[in-house]
C-alpha positions in Angstrom: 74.1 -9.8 -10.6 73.2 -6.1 -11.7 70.0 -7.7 -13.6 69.2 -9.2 -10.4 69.2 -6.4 -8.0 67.5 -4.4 -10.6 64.5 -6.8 -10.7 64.1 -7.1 -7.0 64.5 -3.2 -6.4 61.4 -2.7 -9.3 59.5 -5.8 -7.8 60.1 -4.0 -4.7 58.6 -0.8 -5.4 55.5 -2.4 -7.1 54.8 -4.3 -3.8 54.5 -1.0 -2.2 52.9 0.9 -4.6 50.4 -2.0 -4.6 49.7 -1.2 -0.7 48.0 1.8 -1.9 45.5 1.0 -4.2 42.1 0.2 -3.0 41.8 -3.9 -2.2 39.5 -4.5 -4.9 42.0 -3.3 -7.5 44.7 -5.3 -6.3 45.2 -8.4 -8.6 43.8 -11.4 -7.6 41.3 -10.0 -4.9 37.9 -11.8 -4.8 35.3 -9.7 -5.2 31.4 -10.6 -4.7 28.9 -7.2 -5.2 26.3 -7.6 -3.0 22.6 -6.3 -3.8 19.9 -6.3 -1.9 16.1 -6.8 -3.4 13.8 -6.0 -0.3 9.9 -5.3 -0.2 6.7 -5.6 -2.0 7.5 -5.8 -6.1 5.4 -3.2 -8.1 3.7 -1.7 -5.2 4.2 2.1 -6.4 2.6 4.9 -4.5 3.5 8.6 -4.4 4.6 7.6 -0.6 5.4 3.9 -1.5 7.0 3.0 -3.9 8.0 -0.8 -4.4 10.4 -2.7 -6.1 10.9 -2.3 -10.2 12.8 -3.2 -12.7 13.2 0.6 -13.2 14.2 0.8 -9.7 16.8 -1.7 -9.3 18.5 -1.8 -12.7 21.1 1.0 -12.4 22.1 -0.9 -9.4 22.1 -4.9 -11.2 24.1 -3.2 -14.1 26.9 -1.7 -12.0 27.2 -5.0 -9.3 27.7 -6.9 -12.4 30.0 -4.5 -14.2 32.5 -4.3 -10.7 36.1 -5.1 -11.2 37.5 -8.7 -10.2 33.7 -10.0 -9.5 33.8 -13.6 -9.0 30.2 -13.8 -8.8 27.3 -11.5 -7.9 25.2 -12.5 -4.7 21.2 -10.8 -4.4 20.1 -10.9 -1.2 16.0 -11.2 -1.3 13.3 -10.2 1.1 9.9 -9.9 -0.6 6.5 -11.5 -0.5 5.9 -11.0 -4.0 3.7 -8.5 -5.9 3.3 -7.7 -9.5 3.9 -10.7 -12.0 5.0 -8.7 -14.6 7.8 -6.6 -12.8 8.8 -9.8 -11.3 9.3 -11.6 -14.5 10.7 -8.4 -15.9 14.0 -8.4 -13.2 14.8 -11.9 -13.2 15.4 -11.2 -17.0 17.2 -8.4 -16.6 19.1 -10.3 -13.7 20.1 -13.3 -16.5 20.7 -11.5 -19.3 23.5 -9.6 -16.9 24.8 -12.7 -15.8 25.2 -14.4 -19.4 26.5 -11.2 -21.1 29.3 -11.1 -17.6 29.8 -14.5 -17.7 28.9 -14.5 -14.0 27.3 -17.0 -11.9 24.1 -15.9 -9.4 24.1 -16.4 -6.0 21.2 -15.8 -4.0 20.2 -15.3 -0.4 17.3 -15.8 1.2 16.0 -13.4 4.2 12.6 -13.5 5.7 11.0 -14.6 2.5 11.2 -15.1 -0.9 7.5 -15.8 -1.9 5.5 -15.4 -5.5 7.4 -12.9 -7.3 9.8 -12.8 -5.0 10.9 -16.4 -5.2 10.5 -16.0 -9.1 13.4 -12.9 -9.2 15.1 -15.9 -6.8 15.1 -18.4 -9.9 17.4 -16.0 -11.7 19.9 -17.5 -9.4 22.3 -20.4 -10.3 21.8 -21.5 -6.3 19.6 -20.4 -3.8 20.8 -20.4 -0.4 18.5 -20.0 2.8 17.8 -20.2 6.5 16.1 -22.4 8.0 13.3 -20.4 8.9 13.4 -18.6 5.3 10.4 -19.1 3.6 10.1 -20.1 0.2 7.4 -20.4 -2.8 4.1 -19.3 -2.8 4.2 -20.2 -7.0 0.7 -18.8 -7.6 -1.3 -16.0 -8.9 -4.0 -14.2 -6.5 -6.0 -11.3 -6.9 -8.5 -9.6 -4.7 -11.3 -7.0 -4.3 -14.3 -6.0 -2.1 -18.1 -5.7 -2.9 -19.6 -2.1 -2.3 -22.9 -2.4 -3.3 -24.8 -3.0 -0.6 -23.2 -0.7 1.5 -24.0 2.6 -1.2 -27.4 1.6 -0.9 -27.9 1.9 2.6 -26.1 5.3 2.4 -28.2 6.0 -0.3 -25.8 6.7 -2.7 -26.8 6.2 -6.0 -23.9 4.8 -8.8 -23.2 6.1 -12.3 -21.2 5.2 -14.4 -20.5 5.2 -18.0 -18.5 3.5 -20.1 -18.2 2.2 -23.8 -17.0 -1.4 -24.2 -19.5 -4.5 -22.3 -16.4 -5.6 -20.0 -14.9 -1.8 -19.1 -16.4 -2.1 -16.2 -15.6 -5.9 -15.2 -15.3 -6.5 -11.8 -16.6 -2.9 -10.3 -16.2 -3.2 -6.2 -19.3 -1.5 -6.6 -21.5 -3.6 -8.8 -22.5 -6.7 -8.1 -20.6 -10.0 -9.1 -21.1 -11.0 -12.6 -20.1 -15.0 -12.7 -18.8 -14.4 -16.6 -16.8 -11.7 -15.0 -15.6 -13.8 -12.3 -15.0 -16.8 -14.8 -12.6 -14.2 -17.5 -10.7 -13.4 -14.1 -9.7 -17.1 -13.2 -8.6 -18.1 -16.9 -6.2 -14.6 -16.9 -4.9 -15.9 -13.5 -4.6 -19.4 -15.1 -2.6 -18.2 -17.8 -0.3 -15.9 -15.5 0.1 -19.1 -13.4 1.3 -21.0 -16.3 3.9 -18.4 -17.4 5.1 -18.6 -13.6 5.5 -22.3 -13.4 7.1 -22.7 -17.1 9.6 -20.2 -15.5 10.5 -22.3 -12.3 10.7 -25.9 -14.1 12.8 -24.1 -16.4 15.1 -22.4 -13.5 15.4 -25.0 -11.8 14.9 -27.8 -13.9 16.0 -31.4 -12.6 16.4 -30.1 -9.3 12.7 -29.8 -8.6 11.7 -33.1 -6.7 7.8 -32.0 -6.2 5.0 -33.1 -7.9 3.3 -30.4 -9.5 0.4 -30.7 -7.5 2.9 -30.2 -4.6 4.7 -27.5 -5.8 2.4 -25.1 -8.0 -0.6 -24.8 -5.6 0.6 -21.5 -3.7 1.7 -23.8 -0.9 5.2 -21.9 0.9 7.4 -23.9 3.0 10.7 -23.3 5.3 13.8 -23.6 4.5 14.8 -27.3 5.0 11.2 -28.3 3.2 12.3 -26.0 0.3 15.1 -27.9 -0.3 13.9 -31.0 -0.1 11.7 -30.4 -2.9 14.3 -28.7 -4.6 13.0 -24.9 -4.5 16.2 -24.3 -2.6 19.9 -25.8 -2.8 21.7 -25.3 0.6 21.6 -23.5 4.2 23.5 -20.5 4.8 24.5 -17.2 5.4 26.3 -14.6 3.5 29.3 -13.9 4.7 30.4 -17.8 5.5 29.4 -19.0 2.6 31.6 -16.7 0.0 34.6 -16.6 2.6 34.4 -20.4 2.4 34.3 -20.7 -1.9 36.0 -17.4 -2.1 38.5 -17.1 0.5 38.7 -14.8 4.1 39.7 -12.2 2.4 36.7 -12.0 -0.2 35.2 -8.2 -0.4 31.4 -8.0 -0.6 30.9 -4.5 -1.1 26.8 -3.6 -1.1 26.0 -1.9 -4.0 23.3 0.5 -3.5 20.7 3.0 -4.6 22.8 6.6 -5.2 21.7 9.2 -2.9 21.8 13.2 -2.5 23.2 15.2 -4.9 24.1 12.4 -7.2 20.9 10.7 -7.3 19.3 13.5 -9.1 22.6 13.6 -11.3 21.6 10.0 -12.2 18.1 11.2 -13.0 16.0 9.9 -9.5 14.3 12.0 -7.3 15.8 14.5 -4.6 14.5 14.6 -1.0 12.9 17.9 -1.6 11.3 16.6 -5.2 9.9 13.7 -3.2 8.3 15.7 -0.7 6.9 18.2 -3.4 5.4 15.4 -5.0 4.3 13.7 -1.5 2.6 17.2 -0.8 1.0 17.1 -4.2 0.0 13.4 -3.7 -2.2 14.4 -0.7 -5.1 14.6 -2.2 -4.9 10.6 -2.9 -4.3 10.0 0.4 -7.1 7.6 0.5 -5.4 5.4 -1.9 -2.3 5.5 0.0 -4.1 3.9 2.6 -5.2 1.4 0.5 -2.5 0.6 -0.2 -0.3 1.0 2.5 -2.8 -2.0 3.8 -2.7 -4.2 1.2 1.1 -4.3 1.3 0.5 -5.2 5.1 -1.4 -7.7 4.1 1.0 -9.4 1.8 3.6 -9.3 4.0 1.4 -10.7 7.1 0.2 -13.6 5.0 3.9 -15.2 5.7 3.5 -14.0 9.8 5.2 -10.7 9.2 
């Protein structure tokens, strides 16, 4: 009886000193990290940065190393941008979740288009909305042509260079065809790599031709799924509370800020604005660019 009393007196007291911790220490508490991947991929300006694997990867590493995960959820927003920073976080993002042994669940906002929808493969389901848009599995690549313009300013253009293709593609040269022609077999090959990665992502899921689905073509969310670029409707927080339970935690793991960001070795507010004050001198180029990431976002009516 003594034995008894004893064992209900300790469970007792470790019932209540189990109050006390945090809930996602507490045995048996579901716990889904939550990051967020939002904006143009690459995109990097003194004033503008975008989205890298450099950028993100403190944050993937500590979402997937968070005690009692059940899974990790990404939450995407992003019209794409560069191939190779693209291709570069969905690895990162799969090599986290095999070395975890965590499954991927991914959330579609606005869009997840190009190399957004390819970071998107490194789920093991992608969930949208109905009006989500998804795909865009293509490579593009743009420029204008100058040279008639200097000439009626009567600017005259030098340039040198060693190499015959260093100066491939010059906005203000005119349009070489052979040039044109080394463009489209790069973009060919890119396209390839990008395709190779979504049959391989999603694999028998895919019910597109490729004609249909590798032509840069984007479609909604019920149209995504249908050809198999997408898995299910949803949101968020009803989808985990229903496989994880009401009580599931989905703490946002975020970028560090203020004094510990520069502890972690990224910029302070007043380093940023040195370097923004610095950067003024390429303010036309900021333009440039702040336009061109307009413009990727408003080719999906953003």
């Amino acid at each position: 009886m003594a034995e008894q009393l004893n064992d209900r007196e300790g469970s007792g007291l470790a019932d209540k000193l189990m109050k006390f911790l945090p809930a996602r220490f507490r045995p048996g508490t579901a716990v889904v990290p939550v990051v967020r991947l939002s904006g143009v991929i690459g995109a990097v300006t003194p004033l503008r940065p975008g989205m890298s694997l450099a950028g993100v990867a403190r944050v993937l590493e500590r979402a997937f190393s968070y005690r009692n995960a059940k899974a990790v959820a990404l939450v995407i927003n992003s019209p794409g941008g560069s191939p190779v920073q693209s291709r570069q976080i969905y690895l990162r993002i799969k090599q986290l979740a095999a070395e975890k042994k965590l499954p991927v669940l991914v959330f579609v906002e606005d869009v997840a288009a190009s190399g957004g929808y390819m970071i998107a493969c490194a789920g093991d389901e992608i969930i949208c909305d109905p009006s989500s848009i998804l795909g865009s599995i293509g490579v593009v690549g743009g420029s204008f042509g100058f040279q008639e313009a200097i000439k009626r300013l009567g600017i005259e253009r030098r340039l040198y260079t060693a190499g015959a293709h260093k100066a491939m593609l010059d906005p203000f040269l005119p349009e070489n065809p052979d040039d044109v022609a080394k463009l489209k077999a790069l973009q060919r090959e890119i396209h390839q790599i990008f395709i190779s990665l979504v049959k391989e992502s999603r694999g028998t899921r895919l019910k597109g031709s490729d004609d249909t689905l590798f032509t840069g073509e984007y479609w909604a969310g019920e149209s995504s799924i249908a050809l198999g670029l997408a898995d299910s409707i949803g949101d968020l927080r009803s989808t985990l509370r229903a496989r994880y339970g009401e009580k599931v935690l989905t703490p946002v793991i975020a970028q560090p800020t203020g004094l510990l960001s520069g502890l972690l070795g990224r910029k302070s507010p007043g380093a940023g604005q040195l370097s923004a004050m610095e950067s003024m001198a390429g303010l036309p180029d900021e333009l440039i660019s702040a336009v061109e990431t307009r413009a990727i976002w408003a080719k999906f009516g953003f």
